[in-house]
Biopython code that builds the backbone (N, CA, C, O; Angstrom):
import numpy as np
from Bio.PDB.StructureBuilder import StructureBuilder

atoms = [
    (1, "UNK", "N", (-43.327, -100.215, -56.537)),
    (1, "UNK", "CA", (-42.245, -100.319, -55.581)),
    (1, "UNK", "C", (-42.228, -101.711, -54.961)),
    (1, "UNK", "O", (-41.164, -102.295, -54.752)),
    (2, "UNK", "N", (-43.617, -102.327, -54.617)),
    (2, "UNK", "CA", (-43.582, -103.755, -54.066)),
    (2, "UNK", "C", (-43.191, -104.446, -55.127)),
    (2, "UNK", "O", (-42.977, -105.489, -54.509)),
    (3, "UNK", "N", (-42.959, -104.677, -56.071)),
    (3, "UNK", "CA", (-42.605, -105.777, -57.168)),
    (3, "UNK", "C", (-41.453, -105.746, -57.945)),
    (3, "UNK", "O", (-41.061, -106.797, -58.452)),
    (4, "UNK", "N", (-40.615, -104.304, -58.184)),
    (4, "UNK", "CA", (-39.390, -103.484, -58.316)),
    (4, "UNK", "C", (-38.552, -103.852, -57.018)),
    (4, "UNK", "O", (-37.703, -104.740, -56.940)),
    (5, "UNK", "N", (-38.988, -102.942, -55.966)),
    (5, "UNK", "CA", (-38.130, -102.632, -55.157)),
    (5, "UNK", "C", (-37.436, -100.652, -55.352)),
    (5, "UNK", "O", (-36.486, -100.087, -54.809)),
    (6, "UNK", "N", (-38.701, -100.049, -56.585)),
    (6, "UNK", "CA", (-38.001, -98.807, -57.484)),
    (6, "UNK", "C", (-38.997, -98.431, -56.800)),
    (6, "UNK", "O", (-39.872, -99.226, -56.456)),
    (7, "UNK", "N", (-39.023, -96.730, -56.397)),
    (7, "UNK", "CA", (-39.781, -95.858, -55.919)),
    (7, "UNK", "C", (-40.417, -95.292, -57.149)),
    (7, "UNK", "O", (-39.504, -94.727, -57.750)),
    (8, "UNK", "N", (-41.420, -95.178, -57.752)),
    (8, "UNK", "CA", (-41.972, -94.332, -58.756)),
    (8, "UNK", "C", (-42.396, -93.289, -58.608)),
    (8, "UNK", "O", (-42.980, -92.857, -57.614)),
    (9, "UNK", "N", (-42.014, -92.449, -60.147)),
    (9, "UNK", "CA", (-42.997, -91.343, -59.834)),
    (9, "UNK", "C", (-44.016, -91.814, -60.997)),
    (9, "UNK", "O", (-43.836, -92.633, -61.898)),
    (10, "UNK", "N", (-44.981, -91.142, -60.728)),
    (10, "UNK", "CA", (-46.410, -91.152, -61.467)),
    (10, "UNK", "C", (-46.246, -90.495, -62.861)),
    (10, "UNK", "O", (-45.741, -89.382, -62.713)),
    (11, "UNK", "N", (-46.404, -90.681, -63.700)),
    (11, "UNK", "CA", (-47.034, -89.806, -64.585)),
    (11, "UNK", "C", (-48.660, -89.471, -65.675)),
    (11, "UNK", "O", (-48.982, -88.603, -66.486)),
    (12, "UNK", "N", (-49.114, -90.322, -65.278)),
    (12, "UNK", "CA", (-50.512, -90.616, -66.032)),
    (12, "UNK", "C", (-50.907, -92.013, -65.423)),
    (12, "UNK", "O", (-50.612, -92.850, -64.570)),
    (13, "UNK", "N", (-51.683, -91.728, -66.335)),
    (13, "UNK", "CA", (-53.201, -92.927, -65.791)),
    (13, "UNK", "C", (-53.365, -93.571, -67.447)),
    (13, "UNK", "O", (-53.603, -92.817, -68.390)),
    (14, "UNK", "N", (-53.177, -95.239, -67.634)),
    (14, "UNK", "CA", (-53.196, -95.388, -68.768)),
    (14, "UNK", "C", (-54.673, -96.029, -68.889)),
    (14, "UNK", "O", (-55.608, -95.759, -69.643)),
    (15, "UNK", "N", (-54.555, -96.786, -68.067)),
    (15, "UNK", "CA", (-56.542, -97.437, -67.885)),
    (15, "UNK", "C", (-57.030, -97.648, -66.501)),
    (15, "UNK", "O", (-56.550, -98.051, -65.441)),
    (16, "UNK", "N", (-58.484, -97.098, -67.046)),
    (16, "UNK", "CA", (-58.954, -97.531, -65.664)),
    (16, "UNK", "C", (-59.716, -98.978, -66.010)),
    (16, "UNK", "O", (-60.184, -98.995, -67.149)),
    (17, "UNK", "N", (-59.922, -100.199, -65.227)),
    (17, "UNK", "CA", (-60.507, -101.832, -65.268)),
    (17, "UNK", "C", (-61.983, -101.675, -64.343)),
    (17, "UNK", "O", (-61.772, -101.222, -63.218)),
    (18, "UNK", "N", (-63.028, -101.897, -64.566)),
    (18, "UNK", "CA", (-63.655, -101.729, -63.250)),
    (18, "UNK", "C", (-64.573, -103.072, -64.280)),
    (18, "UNK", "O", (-64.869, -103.032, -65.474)),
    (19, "UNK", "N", (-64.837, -104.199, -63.227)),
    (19, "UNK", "CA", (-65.328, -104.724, -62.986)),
    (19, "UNK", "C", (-66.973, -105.203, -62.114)),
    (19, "UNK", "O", (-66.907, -104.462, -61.134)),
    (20, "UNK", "N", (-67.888, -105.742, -62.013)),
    (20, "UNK", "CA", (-68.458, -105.741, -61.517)),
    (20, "UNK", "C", (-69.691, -106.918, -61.093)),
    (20, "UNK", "O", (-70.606, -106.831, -61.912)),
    (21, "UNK", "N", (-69.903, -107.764, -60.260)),
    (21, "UNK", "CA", (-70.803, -108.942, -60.194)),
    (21, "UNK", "C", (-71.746, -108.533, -59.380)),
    (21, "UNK", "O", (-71.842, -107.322, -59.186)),
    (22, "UNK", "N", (-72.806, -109.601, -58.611)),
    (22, "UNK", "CA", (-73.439, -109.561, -57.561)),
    (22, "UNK", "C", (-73.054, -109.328, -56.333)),
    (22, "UNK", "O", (-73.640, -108.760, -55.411)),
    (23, "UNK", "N", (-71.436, -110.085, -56.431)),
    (23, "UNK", "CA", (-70.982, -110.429, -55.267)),
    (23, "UNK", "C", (-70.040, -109.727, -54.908)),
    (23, "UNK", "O", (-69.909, -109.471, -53.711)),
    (24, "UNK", "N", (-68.936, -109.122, -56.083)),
    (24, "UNK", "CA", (-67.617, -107.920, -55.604)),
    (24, "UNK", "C", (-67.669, -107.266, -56.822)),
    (24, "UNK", "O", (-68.236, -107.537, -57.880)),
    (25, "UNK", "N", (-66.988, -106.380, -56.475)),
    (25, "UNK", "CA", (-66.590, -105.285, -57.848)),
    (25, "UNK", "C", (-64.716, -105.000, -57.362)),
    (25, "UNK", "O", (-64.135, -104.977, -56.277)),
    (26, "UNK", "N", (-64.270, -104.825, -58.795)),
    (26, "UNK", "CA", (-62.972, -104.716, -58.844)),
    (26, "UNK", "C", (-62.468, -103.344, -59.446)),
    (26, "UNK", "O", (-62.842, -103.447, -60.615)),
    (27, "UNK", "N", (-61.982, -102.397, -59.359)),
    (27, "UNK", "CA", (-61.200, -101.582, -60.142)),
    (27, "UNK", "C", (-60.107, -101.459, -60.192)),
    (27, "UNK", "O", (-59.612, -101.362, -59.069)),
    (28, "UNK", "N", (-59.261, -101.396, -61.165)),
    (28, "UNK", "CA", (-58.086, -101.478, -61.323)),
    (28, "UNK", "C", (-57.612, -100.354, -61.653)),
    (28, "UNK", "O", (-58.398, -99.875, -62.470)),
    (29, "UNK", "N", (-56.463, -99.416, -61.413)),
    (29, "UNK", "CA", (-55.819, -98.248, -62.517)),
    (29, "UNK", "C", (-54.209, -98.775, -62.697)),
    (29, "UNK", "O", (-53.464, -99.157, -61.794)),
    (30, "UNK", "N", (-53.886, -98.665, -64.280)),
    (30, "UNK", "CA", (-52.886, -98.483, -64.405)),
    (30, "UNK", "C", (-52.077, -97.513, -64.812)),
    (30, "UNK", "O", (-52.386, -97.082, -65.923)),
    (31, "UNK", "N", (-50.958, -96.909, -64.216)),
    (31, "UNK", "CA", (-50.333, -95.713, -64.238)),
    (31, "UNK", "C", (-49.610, -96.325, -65.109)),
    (31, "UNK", "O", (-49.474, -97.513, -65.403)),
    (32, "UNK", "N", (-48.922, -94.850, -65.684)),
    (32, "UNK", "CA", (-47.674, -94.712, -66.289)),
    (32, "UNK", "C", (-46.566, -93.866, -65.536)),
    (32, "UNK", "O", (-46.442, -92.641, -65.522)),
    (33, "UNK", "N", (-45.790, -94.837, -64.909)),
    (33, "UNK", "CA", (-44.614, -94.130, -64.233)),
    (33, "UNK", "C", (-43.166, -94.539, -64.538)),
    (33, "UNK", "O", (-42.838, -95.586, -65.095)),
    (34, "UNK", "N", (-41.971, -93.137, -63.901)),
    (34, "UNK", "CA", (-40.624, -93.935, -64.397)),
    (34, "UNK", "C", (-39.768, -93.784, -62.802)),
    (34, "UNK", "O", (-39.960, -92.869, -62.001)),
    (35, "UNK", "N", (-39.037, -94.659, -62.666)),
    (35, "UNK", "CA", (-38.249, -95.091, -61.721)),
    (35, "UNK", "C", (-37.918, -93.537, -61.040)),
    (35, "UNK", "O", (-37.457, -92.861, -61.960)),
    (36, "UNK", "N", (-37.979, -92.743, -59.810)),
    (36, "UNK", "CA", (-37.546, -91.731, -59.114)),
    (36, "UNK", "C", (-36.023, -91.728, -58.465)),
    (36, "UNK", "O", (-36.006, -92.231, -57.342)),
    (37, "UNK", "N", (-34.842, -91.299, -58.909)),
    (37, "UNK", "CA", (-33.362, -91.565, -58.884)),
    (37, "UNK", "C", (-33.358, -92.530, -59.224)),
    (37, "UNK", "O", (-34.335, -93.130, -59.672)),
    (38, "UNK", "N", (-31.704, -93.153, -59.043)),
    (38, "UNK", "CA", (-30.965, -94.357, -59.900)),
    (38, "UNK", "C", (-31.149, -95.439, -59.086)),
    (38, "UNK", "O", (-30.099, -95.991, -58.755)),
    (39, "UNK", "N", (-32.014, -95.843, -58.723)),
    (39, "UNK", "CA", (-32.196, -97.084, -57.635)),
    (39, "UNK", "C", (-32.280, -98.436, -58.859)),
    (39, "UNK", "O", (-33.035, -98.485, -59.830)),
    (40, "UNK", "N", (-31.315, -99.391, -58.463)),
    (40, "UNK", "CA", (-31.491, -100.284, -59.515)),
    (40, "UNK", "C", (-32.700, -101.531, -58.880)),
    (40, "UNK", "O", (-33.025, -101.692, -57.704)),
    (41, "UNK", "N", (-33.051, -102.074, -59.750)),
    (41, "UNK", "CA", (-34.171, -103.284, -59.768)),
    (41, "UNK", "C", (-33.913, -103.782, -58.293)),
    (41, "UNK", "O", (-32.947, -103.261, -57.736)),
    (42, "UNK", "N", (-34.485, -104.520, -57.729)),
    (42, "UNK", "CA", (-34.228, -105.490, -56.662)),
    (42, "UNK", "C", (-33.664, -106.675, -57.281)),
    (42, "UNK", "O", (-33.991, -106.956, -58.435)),
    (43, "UNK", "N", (-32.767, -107.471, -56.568)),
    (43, "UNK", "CA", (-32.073, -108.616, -57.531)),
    (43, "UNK", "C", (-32.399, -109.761, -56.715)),
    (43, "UNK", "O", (-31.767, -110.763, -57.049)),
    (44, "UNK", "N", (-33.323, -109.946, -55.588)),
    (44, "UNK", "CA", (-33.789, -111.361, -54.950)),
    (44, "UNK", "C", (-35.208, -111.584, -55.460)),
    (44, "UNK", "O", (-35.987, -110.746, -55.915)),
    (45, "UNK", "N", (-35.353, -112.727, -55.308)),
    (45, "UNK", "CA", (-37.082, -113.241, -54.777)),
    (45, "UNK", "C", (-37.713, -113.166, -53.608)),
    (45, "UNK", "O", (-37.357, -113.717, -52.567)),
    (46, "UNK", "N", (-38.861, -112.335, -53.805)),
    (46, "UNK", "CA", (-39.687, -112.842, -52.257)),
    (46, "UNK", "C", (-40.952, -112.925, -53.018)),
    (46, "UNK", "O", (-41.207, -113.264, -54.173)),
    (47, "UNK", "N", (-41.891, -112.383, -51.712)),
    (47, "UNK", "CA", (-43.499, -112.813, -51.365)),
    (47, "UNK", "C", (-44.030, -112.251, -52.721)),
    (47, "UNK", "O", (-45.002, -112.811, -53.228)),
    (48, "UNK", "N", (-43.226, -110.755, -53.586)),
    (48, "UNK", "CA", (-44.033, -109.845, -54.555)),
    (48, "UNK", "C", (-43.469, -110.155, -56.108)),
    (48, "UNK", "O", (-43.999, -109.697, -57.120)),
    (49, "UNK", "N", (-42.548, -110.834, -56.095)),
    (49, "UNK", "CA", (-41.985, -110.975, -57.604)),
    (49, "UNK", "C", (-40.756, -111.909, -57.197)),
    (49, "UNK", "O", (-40.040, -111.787, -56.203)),
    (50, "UNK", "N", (-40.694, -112.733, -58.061)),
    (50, "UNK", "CA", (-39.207, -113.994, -58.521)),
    (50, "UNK", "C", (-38.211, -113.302, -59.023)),
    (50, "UNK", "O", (-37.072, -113.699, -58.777)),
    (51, "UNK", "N", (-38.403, -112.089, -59.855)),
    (51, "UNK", "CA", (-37.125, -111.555, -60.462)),
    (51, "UNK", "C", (-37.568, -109.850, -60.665)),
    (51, "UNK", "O", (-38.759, -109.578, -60.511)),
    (52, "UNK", "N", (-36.877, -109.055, -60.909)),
    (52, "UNK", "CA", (-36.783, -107.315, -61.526)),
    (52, "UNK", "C", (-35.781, -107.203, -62.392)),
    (52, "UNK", "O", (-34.595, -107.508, -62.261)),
    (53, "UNK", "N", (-36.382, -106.719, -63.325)),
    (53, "UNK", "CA", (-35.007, -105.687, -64.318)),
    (53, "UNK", "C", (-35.302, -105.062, -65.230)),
    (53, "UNK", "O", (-36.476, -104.705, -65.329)),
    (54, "UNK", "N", (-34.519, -104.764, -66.048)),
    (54, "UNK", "CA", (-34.938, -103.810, -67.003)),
    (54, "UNK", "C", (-34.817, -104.321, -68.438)),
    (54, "UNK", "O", (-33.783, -104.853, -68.842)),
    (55, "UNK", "N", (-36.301, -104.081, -69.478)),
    (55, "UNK", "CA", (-35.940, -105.596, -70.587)),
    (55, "UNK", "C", (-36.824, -104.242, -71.583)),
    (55, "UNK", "O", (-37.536, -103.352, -71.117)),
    (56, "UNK", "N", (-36.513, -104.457, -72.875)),
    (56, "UNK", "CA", (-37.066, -104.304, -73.923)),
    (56, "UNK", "C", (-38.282, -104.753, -74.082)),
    (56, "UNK", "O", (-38.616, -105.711, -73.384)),
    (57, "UNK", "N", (-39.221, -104.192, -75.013)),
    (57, "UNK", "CA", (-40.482, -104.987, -75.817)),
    (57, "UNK", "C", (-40.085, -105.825, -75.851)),
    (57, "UNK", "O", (-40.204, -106.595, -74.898)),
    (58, "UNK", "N", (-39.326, -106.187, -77.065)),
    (58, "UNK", "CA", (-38.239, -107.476, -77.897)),
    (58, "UNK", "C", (-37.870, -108.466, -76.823)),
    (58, "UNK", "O", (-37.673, -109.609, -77.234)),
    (59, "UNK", "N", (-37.776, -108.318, -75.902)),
    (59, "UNK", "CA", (-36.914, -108.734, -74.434)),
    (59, "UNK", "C", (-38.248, -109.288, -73.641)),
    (59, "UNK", "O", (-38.213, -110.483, -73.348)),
    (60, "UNK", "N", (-39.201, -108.681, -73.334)),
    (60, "UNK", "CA", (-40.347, -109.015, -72.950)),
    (60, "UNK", "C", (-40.931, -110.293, -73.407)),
    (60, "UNK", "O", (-41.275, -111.224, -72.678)),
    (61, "UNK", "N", (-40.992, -110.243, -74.475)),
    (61, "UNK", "CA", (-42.169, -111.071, -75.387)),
    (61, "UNK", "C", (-41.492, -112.290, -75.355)),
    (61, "UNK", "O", (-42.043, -113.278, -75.840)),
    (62, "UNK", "N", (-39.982, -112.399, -74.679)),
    (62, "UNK", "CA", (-39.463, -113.904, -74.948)),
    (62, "UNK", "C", (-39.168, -114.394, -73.401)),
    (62, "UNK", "O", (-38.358, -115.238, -73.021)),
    (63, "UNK", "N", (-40.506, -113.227, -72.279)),
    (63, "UNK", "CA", (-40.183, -114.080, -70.695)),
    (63, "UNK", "C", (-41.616, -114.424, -70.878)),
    (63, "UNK", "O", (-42.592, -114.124, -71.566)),
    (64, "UNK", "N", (-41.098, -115.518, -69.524)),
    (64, "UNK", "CA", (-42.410, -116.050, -69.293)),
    (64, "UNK", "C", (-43.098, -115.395, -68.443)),
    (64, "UNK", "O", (-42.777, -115.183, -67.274)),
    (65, "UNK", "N", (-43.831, -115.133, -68.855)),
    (65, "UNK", "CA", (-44.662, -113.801, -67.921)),
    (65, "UNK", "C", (-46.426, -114.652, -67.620)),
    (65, "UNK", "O", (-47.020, -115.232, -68.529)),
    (66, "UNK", "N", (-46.837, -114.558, -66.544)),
    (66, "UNK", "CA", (-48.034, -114.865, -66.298)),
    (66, "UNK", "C", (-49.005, -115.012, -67.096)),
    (66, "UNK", "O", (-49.691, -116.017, -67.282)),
    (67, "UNK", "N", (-49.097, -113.502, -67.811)),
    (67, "UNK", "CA", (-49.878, -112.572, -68.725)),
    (67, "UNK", "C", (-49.749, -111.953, -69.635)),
    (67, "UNK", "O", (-48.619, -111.487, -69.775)),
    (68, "UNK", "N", (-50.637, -111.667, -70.558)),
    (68, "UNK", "CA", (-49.509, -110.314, -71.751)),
    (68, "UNK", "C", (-49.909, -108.986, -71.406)),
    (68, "UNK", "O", (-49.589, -108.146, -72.246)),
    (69, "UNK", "N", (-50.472, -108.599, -70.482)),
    (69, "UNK", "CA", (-51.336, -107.454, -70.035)),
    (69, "UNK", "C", (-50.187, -106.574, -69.783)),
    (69, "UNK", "O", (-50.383, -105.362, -69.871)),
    (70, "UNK", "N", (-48.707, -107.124, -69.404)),
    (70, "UNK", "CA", (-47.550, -105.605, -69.596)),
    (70, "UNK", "C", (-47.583, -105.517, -70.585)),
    (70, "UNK", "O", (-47.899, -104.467, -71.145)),
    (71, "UNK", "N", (-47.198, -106.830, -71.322)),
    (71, "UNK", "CA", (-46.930, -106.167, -72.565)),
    (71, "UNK", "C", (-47.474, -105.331, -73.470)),
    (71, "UNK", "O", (-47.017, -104.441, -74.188)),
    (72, "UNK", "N", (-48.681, -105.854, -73.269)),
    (72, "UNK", "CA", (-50.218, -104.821, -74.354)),
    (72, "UNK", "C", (-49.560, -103.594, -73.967)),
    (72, "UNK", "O", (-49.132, -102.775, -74.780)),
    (73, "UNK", "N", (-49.490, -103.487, -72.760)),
    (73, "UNK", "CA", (-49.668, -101.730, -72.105)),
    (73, "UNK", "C", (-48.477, -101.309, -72.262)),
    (73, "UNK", "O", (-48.504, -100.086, -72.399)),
    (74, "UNK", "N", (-47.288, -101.784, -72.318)),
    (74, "UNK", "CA", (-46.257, -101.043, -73.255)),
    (74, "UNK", "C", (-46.003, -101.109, -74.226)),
    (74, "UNK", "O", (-45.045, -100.348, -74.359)),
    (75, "UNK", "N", (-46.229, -101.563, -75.153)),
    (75, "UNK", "CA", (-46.667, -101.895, -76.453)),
    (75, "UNK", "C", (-47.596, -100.949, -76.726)),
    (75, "UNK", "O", (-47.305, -100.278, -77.715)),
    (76, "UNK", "N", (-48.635, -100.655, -76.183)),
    (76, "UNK", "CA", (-49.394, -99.050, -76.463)),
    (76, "UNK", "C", (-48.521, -97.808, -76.324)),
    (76, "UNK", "O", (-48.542, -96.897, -77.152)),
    (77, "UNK", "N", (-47.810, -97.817, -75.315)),
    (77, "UNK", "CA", (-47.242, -96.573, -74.836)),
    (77, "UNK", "C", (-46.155, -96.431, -76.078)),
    (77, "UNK", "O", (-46.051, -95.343, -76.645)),
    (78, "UNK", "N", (-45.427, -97.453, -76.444)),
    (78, "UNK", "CA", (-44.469, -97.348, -77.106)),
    (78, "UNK", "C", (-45.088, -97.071, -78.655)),
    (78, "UNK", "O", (-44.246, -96.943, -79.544)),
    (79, "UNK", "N", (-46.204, -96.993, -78.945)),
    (79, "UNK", "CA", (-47.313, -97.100, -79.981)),
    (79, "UNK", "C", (-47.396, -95.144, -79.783)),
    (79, "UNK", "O", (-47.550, -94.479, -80.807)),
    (80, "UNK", "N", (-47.290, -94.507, -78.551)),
    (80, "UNK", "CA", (-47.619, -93.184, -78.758)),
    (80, "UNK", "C", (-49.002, -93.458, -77.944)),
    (80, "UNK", "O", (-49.524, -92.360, -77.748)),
    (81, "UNK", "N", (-49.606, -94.257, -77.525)),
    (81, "UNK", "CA", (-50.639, -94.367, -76.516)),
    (81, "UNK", "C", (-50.922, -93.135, -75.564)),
    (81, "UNK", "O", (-49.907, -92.560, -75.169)),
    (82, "UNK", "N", (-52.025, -92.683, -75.171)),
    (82, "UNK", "CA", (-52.760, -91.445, -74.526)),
    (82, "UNK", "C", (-52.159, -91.751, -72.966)),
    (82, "UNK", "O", (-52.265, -92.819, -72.363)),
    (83, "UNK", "N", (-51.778, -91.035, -72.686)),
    (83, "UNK", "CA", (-51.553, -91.324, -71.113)),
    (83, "UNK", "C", (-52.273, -90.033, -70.501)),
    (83, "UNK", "O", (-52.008, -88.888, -70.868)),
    (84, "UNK", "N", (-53.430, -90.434, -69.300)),
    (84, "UNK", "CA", (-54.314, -89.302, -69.088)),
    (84, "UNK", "C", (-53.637, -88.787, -67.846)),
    (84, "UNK", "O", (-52.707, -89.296, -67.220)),
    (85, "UNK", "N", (-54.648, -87.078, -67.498)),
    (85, "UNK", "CA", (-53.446, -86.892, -66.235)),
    (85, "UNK", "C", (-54.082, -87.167, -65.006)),
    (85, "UNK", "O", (-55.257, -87.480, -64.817)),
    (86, "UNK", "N", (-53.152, -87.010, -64.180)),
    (86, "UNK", "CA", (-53.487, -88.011, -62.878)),
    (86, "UNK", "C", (-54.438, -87.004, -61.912)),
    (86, "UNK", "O", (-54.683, -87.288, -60.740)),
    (87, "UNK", "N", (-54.860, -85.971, -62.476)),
    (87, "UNK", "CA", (-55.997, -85.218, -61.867)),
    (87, "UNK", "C", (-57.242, -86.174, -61.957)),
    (87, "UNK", "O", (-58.130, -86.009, -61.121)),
    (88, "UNK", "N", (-57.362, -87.044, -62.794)),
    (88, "UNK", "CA", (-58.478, -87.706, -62.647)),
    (88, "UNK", "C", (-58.727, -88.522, -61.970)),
    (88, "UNK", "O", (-59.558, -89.397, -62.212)),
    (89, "UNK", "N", (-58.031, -88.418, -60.921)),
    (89, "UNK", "CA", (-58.102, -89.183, -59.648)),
    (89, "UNK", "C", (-58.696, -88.202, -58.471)),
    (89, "UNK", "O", (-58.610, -86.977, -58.548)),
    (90, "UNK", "N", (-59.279, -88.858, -57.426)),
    (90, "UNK", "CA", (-60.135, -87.752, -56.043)),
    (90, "UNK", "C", (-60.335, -88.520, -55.422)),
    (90, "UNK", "O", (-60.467, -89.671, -55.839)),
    (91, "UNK", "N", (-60.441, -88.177, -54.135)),
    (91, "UNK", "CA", (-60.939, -88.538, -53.041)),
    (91, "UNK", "C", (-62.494, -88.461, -53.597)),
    (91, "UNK", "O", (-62.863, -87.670, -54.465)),
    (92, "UNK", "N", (-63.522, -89.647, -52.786)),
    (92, "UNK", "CA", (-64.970, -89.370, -52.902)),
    (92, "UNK", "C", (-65.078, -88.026, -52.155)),
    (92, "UNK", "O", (-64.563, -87.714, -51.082)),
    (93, "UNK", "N", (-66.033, -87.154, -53.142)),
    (93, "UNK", "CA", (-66.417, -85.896, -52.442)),
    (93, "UNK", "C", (-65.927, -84.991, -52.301)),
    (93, "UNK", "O", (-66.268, -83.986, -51.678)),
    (94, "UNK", "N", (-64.635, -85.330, -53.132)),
    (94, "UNK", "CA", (-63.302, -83.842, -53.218)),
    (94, "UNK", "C", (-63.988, -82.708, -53.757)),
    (94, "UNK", "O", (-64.675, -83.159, -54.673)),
    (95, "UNK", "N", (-64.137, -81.656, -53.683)),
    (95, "UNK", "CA", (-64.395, -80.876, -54.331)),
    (95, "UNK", "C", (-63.734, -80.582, -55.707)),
    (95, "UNK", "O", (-62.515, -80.672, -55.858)),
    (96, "UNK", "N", (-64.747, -80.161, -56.894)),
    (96, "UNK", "CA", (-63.843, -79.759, -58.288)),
    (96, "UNK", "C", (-63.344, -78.886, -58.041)),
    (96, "UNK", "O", (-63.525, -78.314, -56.966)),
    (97, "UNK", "N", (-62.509, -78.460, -58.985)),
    (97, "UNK", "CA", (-61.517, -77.156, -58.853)),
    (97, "UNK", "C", (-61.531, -77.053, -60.328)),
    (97, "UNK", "O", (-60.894, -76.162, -60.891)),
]
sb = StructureBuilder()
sb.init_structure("model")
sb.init_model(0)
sb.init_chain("A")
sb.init_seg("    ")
for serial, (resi, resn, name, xyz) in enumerate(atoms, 1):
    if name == "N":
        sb.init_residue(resn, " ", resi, " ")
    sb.init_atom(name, np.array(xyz, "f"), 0.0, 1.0, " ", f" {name:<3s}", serial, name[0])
structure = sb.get_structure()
């Protein structure tokens, strides 16, 4: 939603990143979610993203993007990639069920 301006809903968990040094540890999760109603992209720049919209693989691979790390990850999904479910997420100490 900070980088959209789109409310998501969730649907899976595609990776979890966890990192780790002496000094910090990082974890990352990336979901798999799709836009919640017809709210279109945000169309300004600020503090969270220069631009939003809606682009193809094909469409992707020809912005300049920071990183290829979307792309990998839709490029999997679009591959038929595992998307896990979002139960595998808890509070520390939740109880199982």
């Amino acid at each position: 939603m900070e980088e959209a301006g789109i409310k998501p809903r969730l649907d899976g968990i595609v990776r979890f990143e966890h990192q780790a040094t002496l000094r910090r540890s990082r974890l990352r999760v990336v979901f798999a979610a799709v836009p919640e109603g017809s709210t279109k992209p945000k169309a300004f720049a600020d503090q969270h993203s220069l631009e939003a919209g809606w682009f193809t693989l094909e469409e992707m691979r020809q912005l300049d993007l920071r990183g290829s790390e979307v792309i990998e990850f839709c490029a999997y999904l679009e591959r038929g990639g595992a998307i896990a479910s979002l139960d595998l997420l808890s509070a520390e100490g939740a109880p199982l069920e």
